[in-house]
C-alpha positions in Angstrom: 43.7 -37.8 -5.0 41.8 -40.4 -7.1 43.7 -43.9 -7.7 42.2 -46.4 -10.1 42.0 -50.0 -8.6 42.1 -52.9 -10.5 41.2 -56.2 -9.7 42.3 -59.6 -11.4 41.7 -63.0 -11.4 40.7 -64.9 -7.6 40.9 -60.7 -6.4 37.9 -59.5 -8.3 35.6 -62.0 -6.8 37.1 -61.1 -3.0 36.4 -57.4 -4.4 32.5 -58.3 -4.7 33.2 -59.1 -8.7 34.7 -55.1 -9.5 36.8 -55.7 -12.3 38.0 -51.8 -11.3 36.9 -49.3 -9.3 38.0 -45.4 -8.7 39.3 -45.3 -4.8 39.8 -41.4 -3.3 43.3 -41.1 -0.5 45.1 -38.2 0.9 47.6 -36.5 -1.0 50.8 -38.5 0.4 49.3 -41.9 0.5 51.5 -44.8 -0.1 50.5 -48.3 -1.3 50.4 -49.8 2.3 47.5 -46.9 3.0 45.9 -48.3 0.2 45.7 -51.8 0.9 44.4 -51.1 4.8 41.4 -49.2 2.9 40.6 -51.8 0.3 40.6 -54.5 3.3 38.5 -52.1 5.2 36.4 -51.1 2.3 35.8 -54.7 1.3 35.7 -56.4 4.1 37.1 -60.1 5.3 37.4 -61.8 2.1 39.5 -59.0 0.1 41.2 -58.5 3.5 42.7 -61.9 4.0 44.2 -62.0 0.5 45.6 -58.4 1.0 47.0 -58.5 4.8 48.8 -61.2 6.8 47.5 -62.1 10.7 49.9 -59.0 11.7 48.2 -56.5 9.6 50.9 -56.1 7.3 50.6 -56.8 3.7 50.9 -60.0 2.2 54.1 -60.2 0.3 52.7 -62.8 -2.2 50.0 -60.9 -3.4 51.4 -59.2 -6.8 50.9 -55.5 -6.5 52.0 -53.4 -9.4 51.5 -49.5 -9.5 51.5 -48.9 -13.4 53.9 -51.4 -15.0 56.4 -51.8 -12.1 55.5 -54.2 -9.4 55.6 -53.0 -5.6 58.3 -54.0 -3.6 56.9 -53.7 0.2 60.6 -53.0 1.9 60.2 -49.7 0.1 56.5 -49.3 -1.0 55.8 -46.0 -3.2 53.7 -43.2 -2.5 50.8 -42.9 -5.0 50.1 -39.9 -7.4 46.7 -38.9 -8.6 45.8 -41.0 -11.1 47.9 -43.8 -10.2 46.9 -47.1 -11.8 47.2 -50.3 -9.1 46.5 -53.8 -9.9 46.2 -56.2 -7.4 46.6 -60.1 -8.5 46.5 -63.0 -6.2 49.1 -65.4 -6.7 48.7 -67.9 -9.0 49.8 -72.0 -8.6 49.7 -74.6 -10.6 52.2 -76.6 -13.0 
């Protein structure tokens, strides 16, 4: 199935400056298969803002598939033509 990725903000530049790009999964995928092959994919960079020293996913990087933001205790299976954004948390004040 064909997911579109998109990237914002500090994640585009880890993503080798992809604003969005068109990743291919197995039927069945969820969002956890997708992050291991964007940190594959992309290599150390986009990988240390997408998984924590266990290999899990970071739970402060803002995922949303569509409009509704990903909630790792329960992470969704995607559907072809799912639209994911991926947006590093932001500080400041």
């Amino acid at each position: 199935m064909q997911i579109e990725v998109e990237y914002v903000a500090q994640m585009r530049s880890a993503a080798g400056g992809a604003t969005r790009e068109t990743v291919t999964l197995a039927q069945g995928a969820t969002v956890r298969d997708l992050v291991a092959h964007l940190a594959n994919r992309h290599g150390d960079t986009l990988a240390a803002l997408l998984l924590a020293e266990d290999g899990r996913p970071r739970s402060s990087t803002l995922v949303f598939v569509g409009e509704e933001q990903v909630d790792w205790e329960c992470p969704p299976e995607l559907s072809d033509s799912a639209k994911v954004t991926f947006l590093a948390p932001l500080a400041g004040g």
